[in-house]
N, C-alpha and C positions, 0 to 999 in steps of 0.2 A: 328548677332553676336555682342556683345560688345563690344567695344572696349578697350583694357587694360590699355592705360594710356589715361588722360586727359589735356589738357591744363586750364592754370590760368583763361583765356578768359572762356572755356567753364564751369570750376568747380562756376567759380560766378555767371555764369548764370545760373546756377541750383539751387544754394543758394538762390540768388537775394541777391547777396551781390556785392561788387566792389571788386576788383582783390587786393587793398590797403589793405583790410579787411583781407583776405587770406593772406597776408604775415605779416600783422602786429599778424595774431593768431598765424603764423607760428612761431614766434620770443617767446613769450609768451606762448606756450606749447611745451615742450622738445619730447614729443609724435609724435608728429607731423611734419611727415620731411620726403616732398618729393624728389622724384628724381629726377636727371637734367640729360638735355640730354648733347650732345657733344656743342651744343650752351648754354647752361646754362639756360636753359628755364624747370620753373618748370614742372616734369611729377606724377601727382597724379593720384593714384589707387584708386579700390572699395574702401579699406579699410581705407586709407586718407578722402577718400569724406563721408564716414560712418561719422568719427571721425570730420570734419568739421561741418555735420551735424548736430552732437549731441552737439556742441561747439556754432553753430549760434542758435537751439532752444533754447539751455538753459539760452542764454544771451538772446536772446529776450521773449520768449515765459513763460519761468521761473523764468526772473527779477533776473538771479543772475546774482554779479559783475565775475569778473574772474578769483578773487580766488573761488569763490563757485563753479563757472564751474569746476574746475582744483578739486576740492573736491568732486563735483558728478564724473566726471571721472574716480577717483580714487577708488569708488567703495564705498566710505563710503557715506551712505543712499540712497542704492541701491540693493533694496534685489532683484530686475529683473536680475541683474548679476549671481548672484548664480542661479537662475531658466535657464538663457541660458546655464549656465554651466551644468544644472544637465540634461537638454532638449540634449544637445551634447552629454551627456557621456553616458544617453540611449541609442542614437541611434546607436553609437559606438558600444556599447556592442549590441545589435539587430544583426549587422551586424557580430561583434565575434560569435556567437553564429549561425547565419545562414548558414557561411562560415566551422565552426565547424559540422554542420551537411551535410555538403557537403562533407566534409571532408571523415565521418563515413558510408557516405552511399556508396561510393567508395571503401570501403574496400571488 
């Protein structure tokens, strides 16, 4: 089972980044903003470590500064976004639609 939140320690070593790096992206993307526990110790989800992730390939891997990052994020020259979108809203409706003949055969 996975576990639902992460620590700073553990989310950099999954990156292979330093725990410095994580909180200086922290500061520099308004998106981005984990939760603290009652010690004040960052706690980051799938969806943090997702969004971490797409933040350290694209500074490294894609040579963009960190406004260009903050621009791919934002959805503009990303036409993958619209495809996850439209991939979601299938499956959505699949399931409408399955639940809908469940429905009809009950009757």
């Amino acid at each position: 089972m996975d576990k639902l939140y992460h620590s700073i320690g553990e989310v950099a070593a999954m990156l292979g980044v330093r725990p410095s790096a994580l909180r200086y992206y922290e500061e520099r993307f308004p998106e981005l903003r984990p939760g603290k526990n009652s010690r004040g110790e960052r706690r980051y989800t799938e969806h943090d470590i997702e969004l971490l992730r797409r933040i350290v390939d694209l500074s490294r891997q894609g040579s963009y500064t960190l406004d260009g990052v903050r621009t791919q994020l934002r959805g503009r020259n990303r036409p993958e976004a619209s495809e996850v979108a439209a991939k979601t809203l299938r499956q959505v409706r699949a399931e409408l639609v399955e639940i809908g003949r469940k429905l009809a055969s009950e009757d």
